[in-house]
FISELUM-681889 format. One line per 8 residues: for each residue z, x, y of C-alpha. Coordinates in Angstrom, 2 decimals. Layout:
REM residues N
Z,X,Y; ...
This chain:
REM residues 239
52.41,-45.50,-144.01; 49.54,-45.86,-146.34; 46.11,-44.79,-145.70; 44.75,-48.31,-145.05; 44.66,-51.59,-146.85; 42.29,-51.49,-149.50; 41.98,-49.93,-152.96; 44.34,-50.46,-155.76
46.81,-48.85,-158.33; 45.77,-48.80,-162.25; 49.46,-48.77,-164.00; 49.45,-46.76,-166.67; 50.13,-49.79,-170.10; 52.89,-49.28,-172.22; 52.70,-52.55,-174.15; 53.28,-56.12,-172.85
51.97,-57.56,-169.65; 51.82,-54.60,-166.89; 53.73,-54.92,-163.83; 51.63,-56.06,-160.62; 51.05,-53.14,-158.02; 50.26,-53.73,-154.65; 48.27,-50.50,-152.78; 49.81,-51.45,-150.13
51.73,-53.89,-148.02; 51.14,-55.51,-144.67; 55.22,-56.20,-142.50; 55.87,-58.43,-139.63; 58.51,-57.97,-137.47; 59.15,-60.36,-135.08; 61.19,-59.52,-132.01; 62.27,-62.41,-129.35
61.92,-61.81,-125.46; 64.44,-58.72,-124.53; 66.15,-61.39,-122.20; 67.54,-63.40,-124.80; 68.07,-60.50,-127.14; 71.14,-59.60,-128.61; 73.87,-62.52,-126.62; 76.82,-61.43,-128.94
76.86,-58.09,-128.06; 79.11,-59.19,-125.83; 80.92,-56.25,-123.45; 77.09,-54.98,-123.19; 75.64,-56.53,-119.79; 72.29,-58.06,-119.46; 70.21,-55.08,-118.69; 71.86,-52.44,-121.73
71.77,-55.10,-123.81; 67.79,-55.44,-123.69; 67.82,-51.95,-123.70; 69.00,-51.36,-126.74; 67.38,-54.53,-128.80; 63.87,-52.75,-127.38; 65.61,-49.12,-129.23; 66.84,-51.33,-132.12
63.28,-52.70,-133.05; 61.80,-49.78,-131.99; 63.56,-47.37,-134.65; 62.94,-50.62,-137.31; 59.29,-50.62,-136.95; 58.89,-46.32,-136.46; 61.26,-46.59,-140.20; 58.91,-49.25,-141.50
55.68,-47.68,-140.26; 57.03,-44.42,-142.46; 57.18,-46.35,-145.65; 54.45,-44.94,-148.21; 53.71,-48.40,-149.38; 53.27,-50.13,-145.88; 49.98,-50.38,-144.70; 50.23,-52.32,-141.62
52.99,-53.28,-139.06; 52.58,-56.42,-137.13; 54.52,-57.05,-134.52; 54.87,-60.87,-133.06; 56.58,-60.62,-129.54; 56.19,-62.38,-126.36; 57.87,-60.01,-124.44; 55.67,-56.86,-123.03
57.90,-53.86,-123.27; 58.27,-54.80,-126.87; 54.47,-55.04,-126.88; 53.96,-51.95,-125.53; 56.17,-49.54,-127.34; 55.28,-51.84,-130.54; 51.68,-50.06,-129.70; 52.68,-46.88,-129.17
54.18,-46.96,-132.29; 50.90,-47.83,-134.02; 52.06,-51.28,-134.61; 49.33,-54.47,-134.30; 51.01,-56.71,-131.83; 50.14,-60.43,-131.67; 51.58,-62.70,-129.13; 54.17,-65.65,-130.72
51.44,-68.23,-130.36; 53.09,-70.81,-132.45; 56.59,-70.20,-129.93; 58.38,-72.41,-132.76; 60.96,-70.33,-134.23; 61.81,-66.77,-135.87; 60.03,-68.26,-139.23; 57.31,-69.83,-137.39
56.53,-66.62,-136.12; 56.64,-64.79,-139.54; 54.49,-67.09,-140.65; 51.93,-66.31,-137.79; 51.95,-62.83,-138.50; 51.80,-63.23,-142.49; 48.79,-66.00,-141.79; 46.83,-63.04,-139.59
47.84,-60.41,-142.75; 46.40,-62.96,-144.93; 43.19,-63.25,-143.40; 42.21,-59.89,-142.94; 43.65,-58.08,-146.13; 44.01,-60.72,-148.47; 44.96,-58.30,-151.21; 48.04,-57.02,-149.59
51.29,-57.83,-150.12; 52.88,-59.79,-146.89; 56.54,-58.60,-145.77; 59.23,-60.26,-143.27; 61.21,-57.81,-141.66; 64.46,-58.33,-139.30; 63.54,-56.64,-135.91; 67.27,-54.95,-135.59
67.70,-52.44,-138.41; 68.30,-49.06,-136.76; 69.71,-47.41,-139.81; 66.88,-48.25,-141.73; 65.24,-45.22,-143.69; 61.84,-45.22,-144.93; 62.81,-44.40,-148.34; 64.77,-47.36,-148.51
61.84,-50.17,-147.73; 60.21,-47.93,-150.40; 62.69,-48.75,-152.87; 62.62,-52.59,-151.78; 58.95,-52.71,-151.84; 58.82,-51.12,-155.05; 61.28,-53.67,-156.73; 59.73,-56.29,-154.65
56.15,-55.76,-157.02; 57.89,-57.23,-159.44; 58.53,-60.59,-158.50; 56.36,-63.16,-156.89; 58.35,-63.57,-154.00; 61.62,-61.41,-153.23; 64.38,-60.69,-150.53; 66.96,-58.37,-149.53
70.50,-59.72,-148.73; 71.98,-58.30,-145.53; 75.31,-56.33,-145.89; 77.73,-59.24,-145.95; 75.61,-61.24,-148.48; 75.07,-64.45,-146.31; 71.90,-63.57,-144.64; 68.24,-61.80,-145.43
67.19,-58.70,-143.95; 63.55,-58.92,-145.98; 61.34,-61.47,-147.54; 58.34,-60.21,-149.41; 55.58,-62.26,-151.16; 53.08,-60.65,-153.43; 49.44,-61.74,-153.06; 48.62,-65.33,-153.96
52.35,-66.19,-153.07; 52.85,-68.70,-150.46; 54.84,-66.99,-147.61; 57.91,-69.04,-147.15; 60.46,-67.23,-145.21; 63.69,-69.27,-144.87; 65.28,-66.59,-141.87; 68.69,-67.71,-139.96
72.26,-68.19,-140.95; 73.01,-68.66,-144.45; 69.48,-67.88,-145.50; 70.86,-65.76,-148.67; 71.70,-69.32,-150.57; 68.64,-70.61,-148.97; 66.03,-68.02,-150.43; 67.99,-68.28,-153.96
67.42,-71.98,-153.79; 64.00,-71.52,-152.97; 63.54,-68.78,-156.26; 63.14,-65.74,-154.62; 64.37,-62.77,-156.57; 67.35,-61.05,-154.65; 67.18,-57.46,-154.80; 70.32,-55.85,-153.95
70.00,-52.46,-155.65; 72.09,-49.19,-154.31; 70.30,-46.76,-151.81; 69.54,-50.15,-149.41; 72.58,-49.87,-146.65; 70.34,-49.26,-143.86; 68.14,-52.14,-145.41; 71.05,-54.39,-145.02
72.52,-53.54,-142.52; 71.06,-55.87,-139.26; 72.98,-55.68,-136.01; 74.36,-58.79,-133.98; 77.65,-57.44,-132.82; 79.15,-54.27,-131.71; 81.34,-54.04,-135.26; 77.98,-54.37,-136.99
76.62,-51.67,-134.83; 79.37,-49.21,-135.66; 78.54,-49.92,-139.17; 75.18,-48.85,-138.78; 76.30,-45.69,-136.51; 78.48,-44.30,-139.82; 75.13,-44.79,-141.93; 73.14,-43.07,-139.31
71.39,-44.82,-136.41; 67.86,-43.97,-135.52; 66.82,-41.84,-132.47; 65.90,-44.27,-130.17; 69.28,-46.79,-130.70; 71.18,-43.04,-129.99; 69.33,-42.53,-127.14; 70.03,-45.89,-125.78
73.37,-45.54,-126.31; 73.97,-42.39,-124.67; 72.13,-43.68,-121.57; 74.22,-47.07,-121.74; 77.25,-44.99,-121.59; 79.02,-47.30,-124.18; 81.78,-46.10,-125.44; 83.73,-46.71,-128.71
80.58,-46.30,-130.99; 81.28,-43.30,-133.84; 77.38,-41.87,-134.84; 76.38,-39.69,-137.34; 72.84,-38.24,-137.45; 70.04,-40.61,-137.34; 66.65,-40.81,-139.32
């Protein structure tokens, strides 16, 4: 994570306009009461299945608090284990006061960004990456400097995995299904660059989460799924 939210970069000119750099970025995750978490997992019951959303969001925001260019990680929750290992983690954790929806709730978090480092870039990050890498929202936030507003597809190009605005950008997330065509429409830049599989690669279902046990899963998600006994779930090494 970056030391803080202040100061800025000088780019070194090389003719032409230079590109924008943001110091640093501020992310919001937002992650929904464990109870409701995670329905099509289905062949998980009720209690494993919370379980592991808690490890899924927990490895997304220990990746995202890694980044070099993230400066802050805000987490929007209702739900108090999520609040508390959100802390733990280092994480800023605001209740959902708006209680209106996964982009209301971006927008909440982006709104409190806003107000407190107004130079910072804001970020919308999906709560259930646990293959994500640090390096990898590096990459993303890098590419993401050069566009007003940006996103990541998620692996099977329907869906978004990250929205980032720069500063002076409205924050306009457009999250849910089919939010890919929805985020073009809107003219955000789509960056979908190599090195990004752990990026894209959210988790609804228990194929998706094999997918993201061959790219690596995070320690917590392994943990979870050793004490979950589930079976059927190849892993490799995690972050």
């Amino acid at each position: 994570m970056a030391p803080g939210l202040g100061g800025s970069a000088r780019p070194q000119q090389c003719g032409g306009e230079p590109p924008q750099v943001v110091a640093s970025w501020s992310l919001v995750v937002p992650v929904k009461p464990l109870a409701r978490a995670k329905s099509r997992l289905t062949g998980v019951d009720g209690r494993r299945r919370a379980e592991l959303a808690l490890a899924m969001a927990a490895d997304t925001v220990a990746a995202a608090s890694a980044a070099e260019p993230v400066g802050i990680v805000i987490v929007v929750t209702d739900d108090p284990d999520v609040a508390d290992t959100a802390g733990e983690l280092g994480a800023v954790v605001l209740a959902d006061a708006p209680r209106a929806g996964l982009n209301e709730a971006l927008a909440y978090g982006a709104a409190y960004s806003q107000a407190r480092w107004p130079t910072s870039g804001r970020t919308a990050l999906a709560a259930d990456l646990p293959a994500l890498r640090p390096a990898e929202l590096t990459t993303a936030l890098a590419a993401a400097g050069a566009a007003s507003q940006a996103f990541v597809p998620d692996a099977d190009d329907t869906g978004t995995t990250l929205y980032a605005a720069m500063p002076g950008t409205p924050f306009r997330p457009l999250f849910g299904a089919g939010s890919r065509r929805r985020h073009l429409a809107a003219g955000a830049t789509e960056l979908a660059m190599a090195g990004l599989a752990g990026l894209r690669r959210d988790v609804d279902t228990l194929d998706d989460l094999r997918l993201a046990a061959a790219i690596g899963l995070g320690p917590r998600t392994l943990a979870a799924l050793a004490e979950g006994h589930l079976t059927g779930i190849a892993v490799l090494p995690g972050n």
